[in-house]
VEXDREN-2710 file (C-alpha; in Angstrom, 1 decimal):
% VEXDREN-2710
k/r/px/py/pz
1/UNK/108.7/43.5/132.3
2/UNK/107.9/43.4/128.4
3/UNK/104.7/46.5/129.6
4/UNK/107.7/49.4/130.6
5/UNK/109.5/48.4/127.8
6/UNK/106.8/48.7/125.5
7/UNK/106.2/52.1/127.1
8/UNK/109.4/53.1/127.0
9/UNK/109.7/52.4/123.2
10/UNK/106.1/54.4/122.4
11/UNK/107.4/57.5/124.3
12/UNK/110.7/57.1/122.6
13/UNK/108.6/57.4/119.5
14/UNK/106.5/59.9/120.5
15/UNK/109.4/62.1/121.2
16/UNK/111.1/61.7/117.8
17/UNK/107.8/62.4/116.2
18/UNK/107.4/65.8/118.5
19/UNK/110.9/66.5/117.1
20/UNK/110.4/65.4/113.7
21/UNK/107.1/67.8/113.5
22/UNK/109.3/70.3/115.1
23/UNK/112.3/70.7/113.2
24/UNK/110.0/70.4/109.6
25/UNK/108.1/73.0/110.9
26/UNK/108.4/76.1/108.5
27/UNK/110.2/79.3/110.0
28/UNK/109.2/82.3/108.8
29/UNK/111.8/83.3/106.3
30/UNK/113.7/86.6/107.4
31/UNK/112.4/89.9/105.8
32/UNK/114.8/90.5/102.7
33/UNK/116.6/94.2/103.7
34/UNK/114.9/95.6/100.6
35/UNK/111.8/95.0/101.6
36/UNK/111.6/96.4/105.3
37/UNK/109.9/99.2/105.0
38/UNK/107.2/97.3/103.3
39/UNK/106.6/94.4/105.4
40/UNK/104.2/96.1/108.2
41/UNK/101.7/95.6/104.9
42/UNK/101.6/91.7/105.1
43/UNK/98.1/90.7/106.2
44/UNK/94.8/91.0/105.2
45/UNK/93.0/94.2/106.0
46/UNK/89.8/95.6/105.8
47/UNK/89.5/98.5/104.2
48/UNK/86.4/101.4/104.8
49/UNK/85.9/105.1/105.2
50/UNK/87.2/106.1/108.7
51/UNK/84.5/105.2/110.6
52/UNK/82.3/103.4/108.3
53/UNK/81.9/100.0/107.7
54/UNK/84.3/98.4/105.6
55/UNK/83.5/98.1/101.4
56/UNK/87.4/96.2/100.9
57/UNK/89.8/93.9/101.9
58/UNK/93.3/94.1/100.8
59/UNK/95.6/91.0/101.4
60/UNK/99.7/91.1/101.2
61/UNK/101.2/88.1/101.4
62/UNK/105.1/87.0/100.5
63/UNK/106.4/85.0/97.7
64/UNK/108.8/81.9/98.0
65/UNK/111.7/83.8/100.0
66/UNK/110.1/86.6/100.2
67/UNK/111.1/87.6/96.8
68/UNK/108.2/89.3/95.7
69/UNK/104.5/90.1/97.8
70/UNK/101.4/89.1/96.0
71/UNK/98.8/92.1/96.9
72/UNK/94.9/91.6/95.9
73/UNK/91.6/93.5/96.6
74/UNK/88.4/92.6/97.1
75/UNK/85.4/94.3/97.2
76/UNK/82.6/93.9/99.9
77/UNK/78.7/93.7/98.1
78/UNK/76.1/92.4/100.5
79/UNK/78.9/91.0/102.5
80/UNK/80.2/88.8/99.6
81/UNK/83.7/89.6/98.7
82/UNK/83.9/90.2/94.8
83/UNK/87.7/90.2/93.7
84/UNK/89.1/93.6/92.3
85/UNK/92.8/93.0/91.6
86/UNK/95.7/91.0/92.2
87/UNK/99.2/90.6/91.0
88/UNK/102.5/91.5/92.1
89/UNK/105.2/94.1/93.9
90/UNK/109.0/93.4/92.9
91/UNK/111.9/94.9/94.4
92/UNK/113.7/97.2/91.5
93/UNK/117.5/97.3/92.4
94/UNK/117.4/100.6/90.0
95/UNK/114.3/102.3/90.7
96/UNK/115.0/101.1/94.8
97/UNK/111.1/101.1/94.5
98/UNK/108.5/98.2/94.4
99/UNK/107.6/97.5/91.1
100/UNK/103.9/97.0/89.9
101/UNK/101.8/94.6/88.1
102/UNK/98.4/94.2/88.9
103/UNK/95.3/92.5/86.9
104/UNK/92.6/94.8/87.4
105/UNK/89.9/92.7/85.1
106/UNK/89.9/89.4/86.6
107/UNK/87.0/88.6/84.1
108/UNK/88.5/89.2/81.0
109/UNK/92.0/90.6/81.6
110/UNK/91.3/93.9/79.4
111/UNK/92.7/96.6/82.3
112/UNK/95.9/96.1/84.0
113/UNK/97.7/98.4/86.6
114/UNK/101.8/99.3/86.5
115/UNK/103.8/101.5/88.3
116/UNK/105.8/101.9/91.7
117/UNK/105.3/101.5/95.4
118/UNK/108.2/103.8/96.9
119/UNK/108.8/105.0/100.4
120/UNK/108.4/109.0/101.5
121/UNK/110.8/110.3/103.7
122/UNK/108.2/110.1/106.7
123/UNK/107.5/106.7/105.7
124/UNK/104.2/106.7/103.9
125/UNK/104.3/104.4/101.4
126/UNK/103.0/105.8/97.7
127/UNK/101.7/103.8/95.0
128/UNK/102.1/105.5/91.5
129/UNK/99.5/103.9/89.0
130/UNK/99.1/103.7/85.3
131/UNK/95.7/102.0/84.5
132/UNK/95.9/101.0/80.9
133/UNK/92.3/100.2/79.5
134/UNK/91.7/97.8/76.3
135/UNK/89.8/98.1/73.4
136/UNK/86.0/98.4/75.0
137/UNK/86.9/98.4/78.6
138/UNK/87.2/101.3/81.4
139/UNK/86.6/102.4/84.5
140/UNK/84.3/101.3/86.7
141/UNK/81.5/103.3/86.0
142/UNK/83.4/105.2/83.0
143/UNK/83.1/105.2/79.4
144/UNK/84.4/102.5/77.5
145/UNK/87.9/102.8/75.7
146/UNK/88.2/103.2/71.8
147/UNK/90.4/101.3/69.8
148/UNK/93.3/102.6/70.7
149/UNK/92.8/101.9/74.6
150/UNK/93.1/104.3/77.2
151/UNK/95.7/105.1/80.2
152/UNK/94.7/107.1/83.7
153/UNK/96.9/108.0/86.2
154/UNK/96.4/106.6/89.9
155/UNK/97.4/107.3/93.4
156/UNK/97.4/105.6/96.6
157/UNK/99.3/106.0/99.9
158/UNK/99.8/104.1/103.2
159/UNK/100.8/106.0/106.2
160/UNK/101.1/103.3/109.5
161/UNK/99.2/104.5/112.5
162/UNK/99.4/101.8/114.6
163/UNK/100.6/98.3/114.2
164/UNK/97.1/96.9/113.1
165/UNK/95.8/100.6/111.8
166/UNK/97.2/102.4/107.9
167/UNK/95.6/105.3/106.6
168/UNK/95.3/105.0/102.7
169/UNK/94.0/107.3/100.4
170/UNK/93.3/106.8/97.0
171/UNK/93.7/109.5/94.0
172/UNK/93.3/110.1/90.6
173/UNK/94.8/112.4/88.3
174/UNK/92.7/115.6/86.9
175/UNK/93.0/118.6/85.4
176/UNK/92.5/120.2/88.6
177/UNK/95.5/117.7/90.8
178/UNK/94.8/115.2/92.6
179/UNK/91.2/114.1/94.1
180/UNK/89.4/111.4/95.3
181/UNK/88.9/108.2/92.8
182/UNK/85.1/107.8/94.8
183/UNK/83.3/109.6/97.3
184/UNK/85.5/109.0/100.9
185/UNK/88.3/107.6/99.2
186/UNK/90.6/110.1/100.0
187/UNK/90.0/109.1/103.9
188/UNK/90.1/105.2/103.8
189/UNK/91.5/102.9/106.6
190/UNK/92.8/100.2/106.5
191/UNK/92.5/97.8/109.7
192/UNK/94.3/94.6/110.3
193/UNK/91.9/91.6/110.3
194/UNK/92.1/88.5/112.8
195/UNK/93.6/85.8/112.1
196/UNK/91.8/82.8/110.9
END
């Protein structure tokens, strides 16, 4: 007799443990109303010309409540991932835009990145940027800035495609509009990577 009731206490157990584990488990938190339109971004993506193997990956993740996303990109150099920037997009109650902070010199913290993500009308997504440059630092690839530092001006949208699919294309400013920041980048995609 003592055996079923041994059993019967270890699947009594087991069964408060199964609820234990499934009541603690974490819910997703709902999407906060302000940030909607910008939620099909969470992931991480990989990022290439459209067609071409990819030379990124972006991540978007949410803060505690969802009351910021963190956003990062990493660059792909024989296959390694070198990090590019990361930081932060905050809901502006004025603006009703993101608001942008990203540390663009993760060595040294010399170039920064501020502006806006905002939604279009069609629902691309646009990211305004202000690169500001320090004292001896600049573009990749461009002259250094003088003692007064530098600004440039960036762009970069996101137009949804499919659930696991965003065209981006990323701009600068010059005196002749708009163009592309590299070769290609003015046709980038962004596709959702698995899990794992």
């Amino acid at each position: 007799m003592k055996k079923p009731a041994r059993l019967s206490v270890g699947v009594i157990l087991l069964t408060i443990l199964f609820q234990a584990r499934g009541a603690g488990a974490a819910e997703p938190a709902p999407v906060p109303r302000q940030y909607a339109p910008y939620a099909f971004l969470i992931g991480a993506w990989d990022v290439a010309p459209d067609g071409g193997p990819p030379i990124g990956v972006a991540r978007f993740r949410w803060g505690p409540n969802g009351a910021y996303i963190w956003y990062s990109q990493s660059l792909l150099e024989d296959g390694a991932e070198r990090p590019h920037f990361e930081g932060v997009l905050v809901w502006n109650g004025v603006r009703r835009k993101l608001d942008m902070l990203l540390s663009v010199d993760l060595d040294r913290g010399l170039v920064a990145e501020s502006g806006t993500l905002g939604i279009q009308p069609d629902g691309t997504l646009v990211r305004e940027i202000t690169a500001i440059y320090s004292e001896g630092a600049g573009a990749m690839g461009g002259k250094p800035a003088g003692p007064e530092g530098a600004t440039a001006r960036f762009r970069q949208t996101f137009r949804r495609e499919a659930p696991d699919r965003i065209a981006t294309r990323v701009l600068r400013a010059s005196g002749k509009g708009w163009v592309a920041t590299f070769p290609g980048s003015d046709r980038l995609v962004m596709t959702r990577r698995a899990a794992g």
